[in-house]
C-alpha positions in Angstrom: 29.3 55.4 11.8 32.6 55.4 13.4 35.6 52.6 12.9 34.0 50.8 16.0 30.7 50.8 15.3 31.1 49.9 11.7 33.5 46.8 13.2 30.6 45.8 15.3 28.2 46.1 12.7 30.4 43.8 10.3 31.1 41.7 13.1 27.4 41.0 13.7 26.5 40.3 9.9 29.1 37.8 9.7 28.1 35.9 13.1 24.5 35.8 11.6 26.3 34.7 8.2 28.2 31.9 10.4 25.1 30.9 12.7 23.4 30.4 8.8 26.1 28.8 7.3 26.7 26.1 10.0 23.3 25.1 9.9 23.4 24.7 6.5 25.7 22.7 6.9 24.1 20.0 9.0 21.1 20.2 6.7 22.9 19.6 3.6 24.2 16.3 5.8 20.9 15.1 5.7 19.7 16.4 2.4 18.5 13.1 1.2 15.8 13.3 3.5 12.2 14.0 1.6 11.9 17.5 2.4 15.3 18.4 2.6 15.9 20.2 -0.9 13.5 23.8 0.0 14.7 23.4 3.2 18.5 24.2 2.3 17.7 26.2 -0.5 15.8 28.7 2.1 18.7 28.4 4.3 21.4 29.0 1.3 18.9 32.2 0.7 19.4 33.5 4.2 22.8 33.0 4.3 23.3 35.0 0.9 21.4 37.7 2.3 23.5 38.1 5.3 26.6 38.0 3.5 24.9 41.5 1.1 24.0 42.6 4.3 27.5 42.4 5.8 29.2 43.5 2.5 26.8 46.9 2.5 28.5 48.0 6.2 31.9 47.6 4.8 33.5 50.7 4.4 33.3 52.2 1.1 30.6 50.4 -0.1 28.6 53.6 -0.8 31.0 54.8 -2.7 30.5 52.4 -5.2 27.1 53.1 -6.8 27.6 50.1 -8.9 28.0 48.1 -6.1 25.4 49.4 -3.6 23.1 49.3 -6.2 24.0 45.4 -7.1 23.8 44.4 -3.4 20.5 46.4 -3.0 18.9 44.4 -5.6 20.4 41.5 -4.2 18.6 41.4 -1.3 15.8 42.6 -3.2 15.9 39.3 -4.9 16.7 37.3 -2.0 13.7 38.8 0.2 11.1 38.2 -2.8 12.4 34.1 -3.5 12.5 33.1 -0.2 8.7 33.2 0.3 8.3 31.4 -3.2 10.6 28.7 -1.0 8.5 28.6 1.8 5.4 27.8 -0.1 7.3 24.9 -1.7 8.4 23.7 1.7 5.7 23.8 3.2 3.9 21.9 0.3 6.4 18.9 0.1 6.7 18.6 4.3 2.4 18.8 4.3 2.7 16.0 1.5 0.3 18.0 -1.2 3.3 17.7 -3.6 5.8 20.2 -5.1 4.5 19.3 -8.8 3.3 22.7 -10.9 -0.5 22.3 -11.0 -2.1 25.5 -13.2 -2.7 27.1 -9.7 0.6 27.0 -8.4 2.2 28.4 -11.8 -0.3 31.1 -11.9 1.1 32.1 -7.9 4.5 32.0 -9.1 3.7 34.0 -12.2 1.9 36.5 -10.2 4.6 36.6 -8.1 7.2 37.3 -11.4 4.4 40.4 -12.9 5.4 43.4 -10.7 8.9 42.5 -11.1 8.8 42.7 -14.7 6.8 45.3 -15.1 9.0 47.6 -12.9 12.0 46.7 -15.2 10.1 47.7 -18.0 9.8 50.7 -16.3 13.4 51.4 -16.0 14.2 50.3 -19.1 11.5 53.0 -20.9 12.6 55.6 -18.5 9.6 57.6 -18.3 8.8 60.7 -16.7 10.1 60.9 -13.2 6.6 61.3 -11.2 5.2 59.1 -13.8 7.9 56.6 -13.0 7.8 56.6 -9.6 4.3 56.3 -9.5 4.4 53.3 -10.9 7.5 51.7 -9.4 5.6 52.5 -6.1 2.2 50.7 -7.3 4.4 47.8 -8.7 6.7 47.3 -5.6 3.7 48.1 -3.5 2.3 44.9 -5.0 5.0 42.6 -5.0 5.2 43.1 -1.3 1.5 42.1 -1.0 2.1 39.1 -3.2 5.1 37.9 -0.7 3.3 38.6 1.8 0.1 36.3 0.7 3.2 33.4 -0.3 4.2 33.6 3.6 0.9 33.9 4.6 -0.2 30.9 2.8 2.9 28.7 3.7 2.5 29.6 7.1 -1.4 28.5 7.1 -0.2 25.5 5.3 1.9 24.1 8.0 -0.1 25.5 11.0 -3.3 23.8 9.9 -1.7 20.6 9.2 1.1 20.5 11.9 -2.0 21.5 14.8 -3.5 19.1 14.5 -1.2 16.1 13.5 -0.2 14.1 16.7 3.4 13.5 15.6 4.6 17.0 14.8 5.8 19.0 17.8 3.5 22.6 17.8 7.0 24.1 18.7 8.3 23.4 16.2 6.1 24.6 13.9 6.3 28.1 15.8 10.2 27.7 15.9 10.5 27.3 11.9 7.9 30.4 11.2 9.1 32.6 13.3 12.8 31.7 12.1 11.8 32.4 8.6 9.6 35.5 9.6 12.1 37.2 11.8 14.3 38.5 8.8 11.3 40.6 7.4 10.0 41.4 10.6 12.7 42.6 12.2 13.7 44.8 9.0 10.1 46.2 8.6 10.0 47.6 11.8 13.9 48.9 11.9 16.2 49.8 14.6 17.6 53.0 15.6 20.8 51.0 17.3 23.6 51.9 14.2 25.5 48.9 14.4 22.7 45.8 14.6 20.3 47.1 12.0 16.6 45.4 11.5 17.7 43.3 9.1 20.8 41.6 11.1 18.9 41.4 14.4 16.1 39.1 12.2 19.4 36.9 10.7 20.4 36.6 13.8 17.3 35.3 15.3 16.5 33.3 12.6 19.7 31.4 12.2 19.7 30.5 15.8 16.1 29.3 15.4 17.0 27.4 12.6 19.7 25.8 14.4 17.5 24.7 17.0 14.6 23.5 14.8 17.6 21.3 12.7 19.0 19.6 15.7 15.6 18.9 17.6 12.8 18.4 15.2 12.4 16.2 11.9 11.9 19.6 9.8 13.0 18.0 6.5 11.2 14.3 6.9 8.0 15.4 6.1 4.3 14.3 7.5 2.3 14.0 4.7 -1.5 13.5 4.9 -1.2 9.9 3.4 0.7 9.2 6.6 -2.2 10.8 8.8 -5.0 9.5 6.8 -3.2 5.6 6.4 -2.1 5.3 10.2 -5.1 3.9 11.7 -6.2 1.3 14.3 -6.7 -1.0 11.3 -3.5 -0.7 9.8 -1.9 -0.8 12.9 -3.5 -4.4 13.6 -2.4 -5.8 10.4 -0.4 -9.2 10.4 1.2 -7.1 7.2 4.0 -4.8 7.2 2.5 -1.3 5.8 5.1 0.8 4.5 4.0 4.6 4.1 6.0 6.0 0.9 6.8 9.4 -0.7 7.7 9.4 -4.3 11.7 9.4 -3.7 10.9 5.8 -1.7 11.8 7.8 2.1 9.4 6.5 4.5 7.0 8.7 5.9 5.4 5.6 8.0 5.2 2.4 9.1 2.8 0.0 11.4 4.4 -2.2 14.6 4.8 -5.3 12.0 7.4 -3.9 10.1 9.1 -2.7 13.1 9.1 -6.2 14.3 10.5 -7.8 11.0 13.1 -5.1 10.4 14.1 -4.6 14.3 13.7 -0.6 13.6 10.9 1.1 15.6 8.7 3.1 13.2 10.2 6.5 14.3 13.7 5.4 13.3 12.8 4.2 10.2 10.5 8.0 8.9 12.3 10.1 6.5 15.2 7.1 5.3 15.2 5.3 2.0 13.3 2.5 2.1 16.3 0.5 0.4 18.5 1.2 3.6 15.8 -0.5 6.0 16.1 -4.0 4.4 18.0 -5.6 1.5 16.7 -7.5 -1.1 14.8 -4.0 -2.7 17.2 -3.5 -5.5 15.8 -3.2 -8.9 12.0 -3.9 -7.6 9.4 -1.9 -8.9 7.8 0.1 -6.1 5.5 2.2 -8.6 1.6 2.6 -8.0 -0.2 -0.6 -9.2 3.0 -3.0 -8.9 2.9 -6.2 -6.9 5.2 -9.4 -6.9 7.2 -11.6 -5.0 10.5 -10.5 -3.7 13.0 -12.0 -0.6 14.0 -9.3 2.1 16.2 -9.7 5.2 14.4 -9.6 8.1 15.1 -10.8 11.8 13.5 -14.1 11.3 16.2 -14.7 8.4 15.4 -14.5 4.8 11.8 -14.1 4.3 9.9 -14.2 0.9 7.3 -11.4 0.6 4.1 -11.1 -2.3 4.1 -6.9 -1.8 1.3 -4.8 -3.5 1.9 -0.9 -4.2 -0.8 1.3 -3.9 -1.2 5.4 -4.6 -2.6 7.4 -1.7 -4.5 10.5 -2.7 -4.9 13.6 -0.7 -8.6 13.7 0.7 -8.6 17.8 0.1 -7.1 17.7 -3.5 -9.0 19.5 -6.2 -8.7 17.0 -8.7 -8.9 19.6 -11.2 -5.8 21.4 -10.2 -3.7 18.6 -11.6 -2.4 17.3 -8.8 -1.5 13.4 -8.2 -1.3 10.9 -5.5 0.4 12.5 -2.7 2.4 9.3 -1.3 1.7 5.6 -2.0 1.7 2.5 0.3 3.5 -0.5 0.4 2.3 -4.0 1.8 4.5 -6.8 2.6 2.8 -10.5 3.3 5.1 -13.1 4.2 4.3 -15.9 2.4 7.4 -17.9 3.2 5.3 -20.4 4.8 2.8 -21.0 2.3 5.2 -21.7 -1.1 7.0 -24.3 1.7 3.8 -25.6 2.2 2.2 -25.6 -1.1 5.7 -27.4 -2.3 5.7 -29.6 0.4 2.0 -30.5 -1.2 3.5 -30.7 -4.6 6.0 -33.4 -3.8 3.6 -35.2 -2.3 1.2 -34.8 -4.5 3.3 -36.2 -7.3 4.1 -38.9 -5.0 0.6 -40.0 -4.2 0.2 -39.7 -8.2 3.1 -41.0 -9.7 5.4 -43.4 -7.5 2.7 -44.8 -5.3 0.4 -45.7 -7.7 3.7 -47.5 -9.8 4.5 -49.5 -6.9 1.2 -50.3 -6.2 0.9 -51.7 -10.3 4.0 -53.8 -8.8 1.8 -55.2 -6.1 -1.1 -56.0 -8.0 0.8 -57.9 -10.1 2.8 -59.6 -7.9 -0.7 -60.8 -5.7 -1.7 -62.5 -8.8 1.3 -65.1 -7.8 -0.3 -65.9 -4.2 -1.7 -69.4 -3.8 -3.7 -68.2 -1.0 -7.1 -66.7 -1.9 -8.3 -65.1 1.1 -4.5 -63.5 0.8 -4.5 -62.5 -2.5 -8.2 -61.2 -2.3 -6.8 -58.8 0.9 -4.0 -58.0 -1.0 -5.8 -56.9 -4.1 -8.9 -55.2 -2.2 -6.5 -52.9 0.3 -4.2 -52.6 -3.6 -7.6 -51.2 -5.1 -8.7 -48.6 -2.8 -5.2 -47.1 -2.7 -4.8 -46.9 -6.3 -8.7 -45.2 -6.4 -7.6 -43.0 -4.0 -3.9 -41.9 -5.9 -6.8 -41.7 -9.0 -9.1 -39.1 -7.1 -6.3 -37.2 -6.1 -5.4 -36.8 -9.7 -8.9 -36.0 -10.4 -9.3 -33.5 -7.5 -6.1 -31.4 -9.2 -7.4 -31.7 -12.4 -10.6 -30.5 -11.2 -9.0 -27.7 -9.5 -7.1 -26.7 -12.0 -10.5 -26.6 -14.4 -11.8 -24.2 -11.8 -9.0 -21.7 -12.4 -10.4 -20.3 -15.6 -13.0 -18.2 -16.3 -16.2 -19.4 -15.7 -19.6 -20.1 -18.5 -22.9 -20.7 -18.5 -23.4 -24.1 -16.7 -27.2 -26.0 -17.1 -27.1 -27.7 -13.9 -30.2 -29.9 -14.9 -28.4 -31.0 -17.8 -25.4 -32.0 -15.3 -28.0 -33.5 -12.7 -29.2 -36.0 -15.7 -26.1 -37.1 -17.4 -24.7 -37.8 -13.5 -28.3 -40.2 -13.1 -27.9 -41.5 -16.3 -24.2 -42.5 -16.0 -24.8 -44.5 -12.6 -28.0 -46.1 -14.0 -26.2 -47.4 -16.9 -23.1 -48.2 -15.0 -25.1 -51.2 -13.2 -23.8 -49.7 -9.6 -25.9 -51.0 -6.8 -28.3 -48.3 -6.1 -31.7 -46.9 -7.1 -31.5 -43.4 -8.5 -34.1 -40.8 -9.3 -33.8 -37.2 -10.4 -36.5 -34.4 -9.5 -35.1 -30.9 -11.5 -36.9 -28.5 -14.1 -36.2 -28.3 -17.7 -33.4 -25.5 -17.1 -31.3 -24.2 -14.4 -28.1 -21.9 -15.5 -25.1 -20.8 -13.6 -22.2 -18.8 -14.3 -19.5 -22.1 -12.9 -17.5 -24.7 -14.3 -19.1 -27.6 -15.8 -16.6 -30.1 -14.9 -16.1 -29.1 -11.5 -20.0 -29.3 -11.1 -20.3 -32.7 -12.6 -17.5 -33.9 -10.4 -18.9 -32.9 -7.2 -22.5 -34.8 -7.6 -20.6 -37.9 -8.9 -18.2 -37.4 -5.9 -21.4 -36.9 -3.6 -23.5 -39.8 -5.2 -20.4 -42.2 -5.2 -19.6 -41.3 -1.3 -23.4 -42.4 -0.6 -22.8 -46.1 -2.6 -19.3 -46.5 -1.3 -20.6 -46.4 2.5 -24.1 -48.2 2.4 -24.0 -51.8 3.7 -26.8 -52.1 1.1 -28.1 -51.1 -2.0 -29.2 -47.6 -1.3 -32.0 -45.1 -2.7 -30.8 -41.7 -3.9 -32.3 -38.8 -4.9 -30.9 -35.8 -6.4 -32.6 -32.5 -6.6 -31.8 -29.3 -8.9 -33.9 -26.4 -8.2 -33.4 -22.3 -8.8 -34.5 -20.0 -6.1 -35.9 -16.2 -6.8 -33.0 -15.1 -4.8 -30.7 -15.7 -7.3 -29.1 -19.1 -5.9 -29.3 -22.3 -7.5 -29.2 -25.9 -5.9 -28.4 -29.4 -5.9 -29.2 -32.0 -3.3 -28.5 -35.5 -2.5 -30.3 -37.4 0.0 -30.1 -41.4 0.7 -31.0 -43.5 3.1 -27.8 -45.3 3.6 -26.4 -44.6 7.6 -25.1 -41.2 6.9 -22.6 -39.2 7.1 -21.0 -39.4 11.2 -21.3 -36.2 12.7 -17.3 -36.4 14.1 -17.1 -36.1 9.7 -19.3 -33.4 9.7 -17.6 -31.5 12.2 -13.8 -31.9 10.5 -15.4 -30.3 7.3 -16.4 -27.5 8.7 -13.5 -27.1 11.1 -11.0 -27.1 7.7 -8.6 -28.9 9.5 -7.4 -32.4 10.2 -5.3 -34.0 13.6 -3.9 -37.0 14.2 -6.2 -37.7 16.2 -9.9 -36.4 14.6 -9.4 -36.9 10.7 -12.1 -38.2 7.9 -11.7 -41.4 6.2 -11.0 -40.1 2.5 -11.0 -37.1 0.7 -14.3 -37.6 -1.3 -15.8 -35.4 1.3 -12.9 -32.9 1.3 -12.6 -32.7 -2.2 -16.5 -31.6 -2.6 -16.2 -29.5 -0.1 -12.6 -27.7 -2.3 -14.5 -27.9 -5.1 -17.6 -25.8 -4.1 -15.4 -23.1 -2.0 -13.3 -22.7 -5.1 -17.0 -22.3 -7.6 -18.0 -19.6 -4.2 -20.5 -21.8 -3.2 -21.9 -23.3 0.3 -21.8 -26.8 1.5 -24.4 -28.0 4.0 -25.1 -31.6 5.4 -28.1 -33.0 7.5 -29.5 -35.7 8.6 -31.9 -37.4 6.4 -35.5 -39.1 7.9 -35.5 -42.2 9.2 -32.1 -42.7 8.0 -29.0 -41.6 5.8 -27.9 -37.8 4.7 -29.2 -35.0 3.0 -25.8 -32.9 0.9 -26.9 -29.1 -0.5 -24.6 -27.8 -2.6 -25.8 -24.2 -3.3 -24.2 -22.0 -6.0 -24.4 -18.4 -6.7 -25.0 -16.1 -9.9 -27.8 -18.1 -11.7 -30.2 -17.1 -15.0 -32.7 -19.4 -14.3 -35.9 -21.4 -16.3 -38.1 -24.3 -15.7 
């Protein structure tokens, strides 16, 4: 070639090697992004290759065998790694993981055979024709191994990038045929002597590359987790869900942790997590973790209970050794509900502790009053409040029973010691029991016990007379157990009736105690039901019916 053409020639490898370099550059900007280490190593790759390709049209090159020959295998090299690259891109942007699972080190050592059985080669120097024979068969199949590598990238991110609603088709095309051009171009050659094959493909592909770095998330990464876990369900969650790879970038999130963090879910895919909100620092975030952490948020400081769980990949053989491919984060504000259950405790200790002091105070104090009818008002209204401060201690001690693990409970047993303790207690009532010999259910004895004196108590505290109660304990074939108390004392109102099942007290509609309410905690916290009807001609009819039984009669 002459001066000029040689000039041009140069002058074209180093544009490529400047187009390549300069988007390099922008990628390395954002090179904390998930799938942003393959991506700059394929474009440090190309850029190498068009630097040899611009040192082998300098002048003189040639007549440096050494040289010609170390740039030669140079972009030797460079053309067989780069499709070992592409497979690894396109595995960490699809989400299947960049781990070596026994399939993917037997690729790569595929890849690695020809190449070192062609230096063997050289090294033995054999026969010429028998040595070229085989260097032929060996790069022959080195070609077809990069080849399958591209091929199999490529299929990797067409499949998934097809048919995934939030990655552009164009740029999928735009970052294949970017990374295709270089090999394309050089296999089928150019007779024009200054832009060889070779230069025309750098050229292409840096300016490809450029595009596809400025317009499209090409290093975030779409995983399959994010496909699979974005659903109309997640979407409608109260709860932020927080889609995760495993450097903690965010691959996904649902409209509530767009509204807590003031980021719209596209803003927030491919950062840290950490950068979103603060209050993350040192929190575990590994598959299985959960706890209770405080996060900034636009409401203020919120405290969160968060659960971490592993999302597999759907299409994984799960004898390939490959993991979770992303896991998922759930944030549930439970700000509200430590306010409000300390709110209850303060309360609670006050209805317990200073209440029931001062109310000592007044008992003892009515004692003093000359007045009879006074002191018998005094003392009666004294009374009740100090039984009720008592069954609030009761109902938390109960509650707190229930909290274990529960045992084998004979509910007969319970039914009779309950009669026998009311018979014997001279309370004004007639009490019968109708039950078999044995009735046993996994539960809490105490709890049990509590809840049919609560219910036989409730039914002598609100008769104008001496009422007749009868308490039932029977097992049913379906595997239920229960217990029933009936009287014929006025019954329970039905404005009661409709509170407890509502769950929730006004001002205006409330009950007048917590007997009922505690029952009715106590047999949601055993997983029971609680039913009430009207008993014939008069009074109530209470079935408390527990689950899990081994029953005998």
């Amino acid at each position: 070639m002459s001066l000029v053409e040689t000039s041009a020639a140069v002058a074209l490898d180093v544009t490529a090697v400047a187009l390549l370099g300069w988007t390099l550059w922008l990628a390395v900007q954002s090179r904390d992004r998930p799938s942003a280490p393959p991506f700059i190593v394929i474009l440090a790759l190309l850029t190498v290759l068009g630097g040899l390709s611009a040192l082998a049209e300098l002048p003189g090159t040639s007549a440096v065998p050494a040289l010609a020959m170390i740039i030669d295998i140079g972009q030797f090299g460079v053309g067989i790694v780069v499709p070992g690259v592409w497979v690894v891109y396109a595995l960490s942007y699809t989400g299947r993981g960049t781990g070596l699972t026994r399939r993917r080190i037997a690729m790569f050592l595929g890849m690695a055979v020809p190449v070192v059985l062609s230096a063997i080669v050289v090294a033995l120097r054999p026969p010429k024709t028998v040595g070229e024979r085989l260097l032929v068969s060996f790069i022959g199949a080195e070609i077809m191994l990069v080849l399958g590598l591209f091929t199999y990238g490529t299929y990797l991110l067409v499949g998934h990038g097809w048919n995934h609603a939030r990655i552009s088709r164009g740029q999928v095309a735009i970052v294949i045929a970017a990374i295709a051009a270089p090999y394309l171009a050089g296999g089928i050659g150019s007779s024009d002597p200054v832009a060889d094959g070779v230069t025309i493909g750098l050229l292409v592909s840096g300016g490809l590359l450029a595009v596809a770095v400025r317009q499209y998330p090409v290093m975030t990464g779409f995983p399959k987790a994010e496909y699979v876990a974005r659903t109309r369900v997640v979407e409608a969650l109260q709860e932020a869900v927080i889609v995760l790879d495993w450097e903690d970038h965010v691959l996904d999130a649902n409209a509530t942790t767009a509204e807590l963090f003031g980021q719209s879910p596209q803003s927030m895919i491919g950062d840290p997590l950490r950068s979103i909100t603060t209050g993350l620092e040192g929190t575990d975030l590994s598959a299985g973790a959960t706890g209770t952490i405080p996060l900034q948020t636009t409401k203020g400081r919120r405290r969160f209970q968060f659960s971490v769980s592993a999302v597999d990949n759907a299409e994984t053989d799960t004898d390939d050794g490959a993991g979770p491919v992303a896991r998922t984060v759930m944030l549930r504000d439970v700000t509200d509900r430590q306010t409000r259950e300390q709110r209850l405790a303060v309360l609670n200790r006050v209805l317990r502790h200073n209440v029931r002091n001062e109310l000592d105070v007044v008992l003892a104090y009515a004692d003093r009053i000359d007045d009879e009818d006074v002191r018998d008002g005094i003392r009666d209204s004294a009374t009740d409040l100090v039984e009720l401060s008592s069954k609030a201690r009761a109902a938390e001690d109960v509650m707190t029973a229930s909290a274990g693990s529960p045992e084998p409970v004979d509910l007969a047993a319970v039914a009779r010691d309950v009669v026998e303790e009311y018979r014997t207690a001279n309370r004004p009532c007639e009490i019968s029991l109708s039950c078999p010999g044995e009735i046993l259910v996994s539960s809490h004895r105490s709890v049990v016990r509590r809840v049919l004196s609560e219910l036989v108590d409730n039914a002598i505290t609100h008769a104008d007379r001496s009422p007749r109660i009868e308490i039932t304990a029977r097992a049913s074939p379906d595997g239920t157990a229960e217990l029933v108390v009936a009287d014929d004392g006025p019954g329970i109102p039905a404005r009661e009736r409709e509170i407890l099942g509502d769950g929730t007290e006004t001002q205006l509609e409330h009950g007048s105690g917590i007997g009922l309410w505690f029952v009715n905690w106590a047999v949601t916290q055993l997983g029971g039901d609680l039913s009430f009807r009207e008993n014939e001609p008069t009074g109530s009819v209470v079935t408390v019916r527990l689950y899990d039984t081994d029953y005998s009669s």
